[in-house]
N, C-alpha and C positions, 0 to 999 in steps of 0.2 A: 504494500500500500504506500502510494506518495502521495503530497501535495501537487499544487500545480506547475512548482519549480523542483517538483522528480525530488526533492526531497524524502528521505522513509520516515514513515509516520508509524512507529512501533507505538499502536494502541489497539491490537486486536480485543485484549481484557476489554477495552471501553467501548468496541463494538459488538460481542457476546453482551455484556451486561445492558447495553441501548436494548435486547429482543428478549434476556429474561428477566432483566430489575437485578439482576445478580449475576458474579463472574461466574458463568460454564464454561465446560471443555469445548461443546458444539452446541448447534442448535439445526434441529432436523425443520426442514421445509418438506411438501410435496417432490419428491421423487429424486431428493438433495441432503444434503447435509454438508454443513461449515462450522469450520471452528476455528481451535489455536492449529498452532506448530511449536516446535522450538525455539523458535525466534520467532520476537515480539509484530515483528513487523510482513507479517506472512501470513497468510489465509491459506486453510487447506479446504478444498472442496471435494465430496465425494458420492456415488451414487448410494440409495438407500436399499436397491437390488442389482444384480448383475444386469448387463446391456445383454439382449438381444440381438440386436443387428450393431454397426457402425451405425448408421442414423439415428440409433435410438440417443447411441451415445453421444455424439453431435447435438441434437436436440434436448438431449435434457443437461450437458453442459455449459451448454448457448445460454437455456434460460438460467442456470445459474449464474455465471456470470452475468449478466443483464441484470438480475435482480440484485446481487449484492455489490454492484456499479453502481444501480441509483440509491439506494440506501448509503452509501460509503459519500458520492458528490453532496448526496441533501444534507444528511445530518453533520457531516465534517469535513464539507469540502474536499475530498480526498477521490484518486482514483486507485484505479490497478494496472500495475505494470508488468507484463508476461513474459521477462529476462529469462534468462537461467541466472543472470547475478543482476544486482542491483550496479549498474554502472558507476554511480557516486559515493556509493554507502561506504562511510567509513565506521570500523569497529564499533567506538562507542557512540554510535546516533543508534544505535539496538540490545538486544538484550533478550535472553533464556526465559522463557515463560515462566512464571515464580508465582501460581495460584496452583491449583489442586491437581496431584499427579506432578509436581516439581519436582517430588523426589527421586520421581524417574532421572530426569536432566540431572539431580545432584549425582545421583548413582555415574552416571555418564561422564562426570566432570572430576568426577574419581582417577576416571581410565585416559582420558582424554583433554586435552587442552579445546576447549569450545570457544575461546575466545580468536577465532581465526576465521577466515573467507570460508573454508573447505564447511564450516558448521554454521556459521551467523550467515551468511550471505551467500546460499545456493538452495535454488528451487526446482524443483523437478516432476515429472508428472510420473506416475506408475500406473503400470499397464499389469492386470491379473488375470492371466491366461487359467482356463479348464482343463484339466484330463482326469479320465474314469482309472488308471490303474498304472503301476510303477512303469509297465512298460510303455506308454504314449507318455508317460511323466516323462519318462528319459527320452523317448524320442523329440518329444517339444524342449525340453531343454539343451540339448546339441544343438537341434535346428538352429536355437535363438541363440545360443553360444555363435553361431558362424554371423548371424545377423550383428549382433556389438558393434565387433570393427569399423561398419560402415556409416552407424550411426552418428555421430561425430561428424560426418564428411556432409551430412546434408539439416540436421538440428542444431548446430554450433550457433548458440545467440550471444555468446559473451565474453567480445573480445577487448572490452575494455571496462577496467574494476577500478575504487579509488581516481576515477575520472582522467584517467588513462590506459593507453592501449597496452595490453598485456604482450606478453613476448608469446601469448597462443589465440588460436582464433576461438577455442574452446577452451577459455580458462576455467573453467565452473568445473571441468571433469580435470584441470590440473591439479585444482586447490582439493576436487574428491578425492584424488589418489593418495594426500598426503593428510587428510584431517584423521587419520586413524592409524597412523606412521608406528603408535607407540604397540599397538597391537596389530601387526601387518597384516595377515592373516587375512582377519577380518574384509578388505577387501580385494585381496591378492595383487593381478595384474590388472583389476578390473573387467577384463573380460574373459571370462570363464571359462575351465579346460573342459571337456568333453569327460564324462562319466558313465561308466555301463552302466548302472545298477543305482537306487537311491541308497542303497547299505558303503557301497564306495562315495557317492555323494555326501554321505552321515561320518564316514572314519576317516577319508581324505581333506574334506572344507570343517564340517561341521564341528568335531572332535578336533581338529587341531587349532581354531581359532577358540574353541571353547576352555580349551586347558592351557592357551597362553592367558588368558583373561584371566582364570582362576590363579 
């Protein structure tokens, strides 16, 4: 969320509390639901059931947005900006959500330095794929392992952070590769090695970033 000079306006708390009288986590609408993020100045939007087609998903993300665009200009002058990074945001114009469920973030800030771009200043959309049984599990997940690489080459919105231009066209995935530096694991190369089996997926990723954490 910015003002009108792209300013970030970290007051998600004060827009949850404008729709219940009180800070919540989210606030569900017909066929939507929005709330916090991690950071203050971030809007997460999501559906209240799976898509059906693409268009469903199109159309019922349209009117989300639409809707809490005019709520955001009326009551606080404010818009939404659809970066992967906040081009001007510097560290401290933001801040870690510190209402209910904080403790998660405290837990996080344990392991991790959250004062950085890689955590305060990256947005991202996520995409949650179906499958009925480990073996289409594994198959969609190779598939979508060869798909990574290229993504980059044609969604890269963010190549200037701190209001200049970064030394990558896709800074937003430079600052991800390194905001969990201290637990490497956790995001490896970024883009994912191929796995036969979800029991190799569980002993090879899951177990080896879980027992460096531990």
């Amino acid at each position: 969320m910015v003002d009108n000079d792209l300013r970030a306006l970290p007051i998600v708390d004060r827009i949850l509390k404008g729709f219940r009288g009180r800070v919540v986590n989210s606030v569900k609408q017909p066929g939507f639901t929005f709330g916090k993020e991690l950071q203050m100045h971030v809007i997460e939007i999501k559906p209240n059931a799976p898509f059906r087609s693409p268009e469903t998903f199109e159309e019922t993300m349209q009117k989300a947005v639409l809707f809490i665009s005019d709520f955001l200009h009326r009551k606080h002058g404010a818009r939404l900006l659809g970066t992967g990074m906040h081009p001007f945001l510097r560290l401290e114009e933001t801040g870690v959500w510190s209402h209910r469920h904080r403790k998660i973030y405290q837990a996080y800030s344990k392991l991790f330095n959250l004062n950085q771009h890689g955590w305060l200043n990256i947005q991202s959309f996520q995409l949650n794929l179906p499958y009925s049984n480990d073996q289409s599990g594994v198959k969609l997940y190779n598939l979508l392992a060869n798909v990574c690489p290229y993504l980059p080459a044609f969604l890269a919105s963010s190549p200037i952070y701190e209001g200049r231009l970064g030394e990558d066209v896709d800074n937003r995935l430079s600052f991800y590769k390194l905001n969990q530096r201290e637990v490497s694991p956790v995001t490896g190369d970024v883009v994912p090695e191929y796995v036969s089996s979800f029991n190799e997926y569980r002993q090879k990723i899951i177990e080896k970033y879980s027992s460096e954490m531990a």
